[in-house]
VOKE-63564 format. One record per residue (C-alpha): x, y, z; residue in three letters. Coordinates in steps of 0.2 Angstrom, whole numbers, plus 2048, in hexadecimal, padded with zeros to 3 digits. Example, Ala and Ser with C-alpha at 12.3 -4.5 7.8 and 13.67 -1.06 7.14 Angstrom:
// VOKE-63564
(site (83E,7EA,827),"ALA")
(site (844,7FB,824),"SER")
// end
This chain:
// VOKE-63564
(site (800,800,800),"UNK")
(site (805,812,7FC),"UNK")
(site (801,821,807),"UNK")
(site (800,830,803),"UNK")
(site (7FB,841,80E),"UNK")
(site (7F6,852,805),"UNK")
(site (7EF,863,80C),"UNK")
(site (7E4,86F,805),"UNK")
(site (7E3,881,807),"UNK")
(site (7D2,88C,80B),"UNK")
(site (7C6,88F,800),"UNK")
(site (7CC,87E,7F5),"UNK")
(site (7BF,872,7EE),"UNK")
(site (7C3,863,7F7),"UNK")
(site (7B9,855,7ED),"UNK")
(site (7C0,85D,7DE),"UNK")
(site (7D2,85F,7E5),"UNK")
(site (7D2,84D,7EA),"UNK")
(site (7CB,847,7D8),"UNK")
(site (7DA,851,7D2),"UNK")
(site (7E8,849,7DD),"UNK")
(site (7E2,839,7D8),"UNK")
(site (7E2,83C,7C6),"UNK")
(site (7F3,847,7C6),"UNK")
(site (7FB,838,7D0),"UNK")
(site (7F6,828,7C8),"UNK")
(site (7ED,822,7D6),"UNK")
(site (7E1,811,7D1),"UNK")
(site (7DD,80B,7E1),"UNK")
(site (7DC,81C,7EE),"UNK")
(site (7D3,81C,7FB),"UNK")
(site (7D2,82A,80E),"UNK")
(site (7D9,823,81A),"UNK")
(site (7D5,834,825),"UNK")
(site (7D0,845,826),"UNK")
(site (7D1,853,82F),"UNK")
(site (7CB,867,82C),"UNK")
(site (7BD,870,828),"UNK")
(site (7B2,878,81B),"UNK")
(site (7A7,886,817),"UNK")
(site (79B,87E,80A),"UNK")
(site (794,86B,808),"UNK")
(site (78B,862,7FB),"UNK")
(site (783,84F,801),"UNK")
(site (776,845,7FE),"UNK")
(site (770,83E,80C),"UNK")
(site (769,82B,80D),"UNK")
(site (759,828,806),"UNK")
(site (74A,82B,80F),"UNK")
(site (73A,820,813),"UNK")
(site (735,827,802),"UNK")
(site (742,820,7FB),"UNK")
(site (749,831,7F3),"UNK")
(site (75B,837,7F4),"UNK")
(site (75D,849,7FE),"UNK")
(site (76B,853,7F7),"UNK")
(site (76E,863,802),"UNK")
(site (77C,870,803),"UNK")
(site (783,876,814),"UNK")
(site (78A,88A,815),"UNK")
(site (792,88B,826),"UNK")
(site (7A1,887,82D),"UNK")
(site (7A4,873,830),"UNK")
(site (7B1,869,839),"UNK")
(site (7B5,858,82E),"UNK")
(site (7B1,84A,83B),"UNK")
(site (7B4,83C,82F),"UNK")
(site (7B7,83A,81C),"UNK")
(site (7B8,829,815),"UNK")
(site (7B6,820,806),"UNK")
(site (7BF,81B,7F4),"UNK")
(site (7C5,827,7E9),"UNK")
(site (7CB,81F,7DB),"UNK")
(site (7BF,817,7CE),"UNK")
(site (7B7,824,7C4),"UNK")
(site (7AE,831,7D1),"UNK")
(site (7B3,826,7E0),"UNK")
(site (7A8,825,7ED),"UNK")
(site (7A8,831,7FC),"UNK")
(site (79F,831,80F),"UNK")
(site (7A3,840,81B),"UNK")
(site (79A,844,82B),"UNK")
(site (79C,858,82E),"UNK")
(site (79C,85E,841),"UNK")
(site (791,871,843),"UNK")
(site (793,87F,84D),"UNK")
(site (786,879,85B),"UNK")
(site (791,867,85D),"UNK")
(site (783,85C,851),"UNK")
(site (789,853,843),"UNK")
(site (782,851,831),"UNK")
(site (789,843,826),"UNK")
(site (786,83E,814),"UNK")
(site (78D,837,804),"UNK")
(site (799,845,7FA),"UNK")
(site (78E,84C,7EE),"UNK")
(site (796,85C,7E8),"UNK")
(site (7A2,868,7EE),"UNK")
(site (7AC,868,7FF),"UNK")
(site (7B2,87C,801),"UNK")
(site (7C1,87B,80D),"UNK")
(site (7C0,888,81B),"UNK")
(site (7D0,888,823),"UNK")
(site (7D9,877,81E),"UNK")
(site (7D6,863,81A),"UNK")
(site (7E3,858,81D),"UNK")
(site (7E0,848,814),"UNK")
(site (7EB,836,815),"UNK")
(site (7E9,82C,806),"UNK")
(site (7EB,81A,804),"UNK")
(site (7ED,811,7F3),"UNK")
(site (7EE,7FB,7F3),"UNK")
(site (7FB,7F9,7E7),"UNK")
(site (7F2,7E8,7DD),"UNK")
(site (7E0,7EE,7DD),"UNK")
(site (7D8,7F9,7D1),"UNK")
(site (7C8,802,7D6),"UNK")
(site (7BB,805,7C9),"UNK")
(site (7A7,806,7C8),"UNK")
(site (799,801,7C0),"UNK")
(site (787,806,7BF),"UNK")
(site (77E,7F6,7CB),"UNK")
(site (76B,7F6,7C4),"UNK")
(site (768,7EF,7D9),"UNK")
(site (76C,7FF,7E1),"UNK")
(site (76A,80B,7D4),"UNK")
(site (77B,812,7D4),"UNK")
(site (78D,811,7CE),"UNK")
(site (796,804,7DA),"UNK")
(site (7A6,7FD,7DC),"UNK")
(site (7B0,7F0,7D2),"UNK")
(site (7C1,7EB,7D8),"UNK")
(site (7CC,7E1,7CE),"UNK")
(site (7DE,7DC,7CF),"UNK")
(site (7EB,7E8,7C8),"UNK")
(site (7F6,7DA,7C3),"UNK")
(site (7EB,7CB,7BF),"UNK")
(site (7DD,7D4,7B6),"UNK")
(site (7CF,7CD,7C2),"UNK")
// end
């Protein structure tokens, strides 16, 4: 496994900064191994109500990043983050959008060396999930 650890400045677009890194770096297989700072703006849908229909809403305040996790190789990748407010609540949701860094994000970034990640649409859920196949065998 490779690791990786990058910082991004205020007012960067994190999802799009972390798309960027993986592209610019060859990265196959990355994934967040932590994260840490905090953001002005967030885009995410939030899980699907007892209506079955996706929420998407977008937060304008000032957020600490409790948790980010996910894959970030394969296409979009595949991003969860759970935000901390003001009054101490929390909020958490898939990455839907932008991520505006307020004062910093420090993210560790872990690539398996043999695994590639892709995705494919799955008729079953209804979204693009992930494939994983073997970087030097083909499977």
């Amino acid at each position: 496994m490779k690791v990786f650890a990058v910082r991004f400045e205020p007012g960067e677009n994190l999802s799009q900064k972390l798309k960027e890194f993986v592209k610019e770096n060859g990265l196959k297989s990355a994934f967040v191994l932590t994260c840490v700072g905090s953001l002005t703006r967030a885009t995410l849908r939030l899980a699907t109500n007892s209506e079955g229909e996706n929420k998407v809403i977008t937060l304008s305040e000032k957020l600490e990043i409790v948790s980010l996790v996910g894959t970030l190789s394969g296409g979009e990748g595949h991003l969860h983050i759970s935000l901390g407010r003001a009054d101490g609540t929390t909020i958490s949701g898939h990455v839907f959008g932008d991520l505006d860094v307020y004062t910093t994000a420090e993210v560790v970034i872990g690539e398996i060396d043999d695994l590639i990640f892709n995705r494919k649409f799955d008729e079953n859920t209804g979204f693009p999930e992930l494939v994983v196949s073997n970087r030097f065998y083909g499977q």
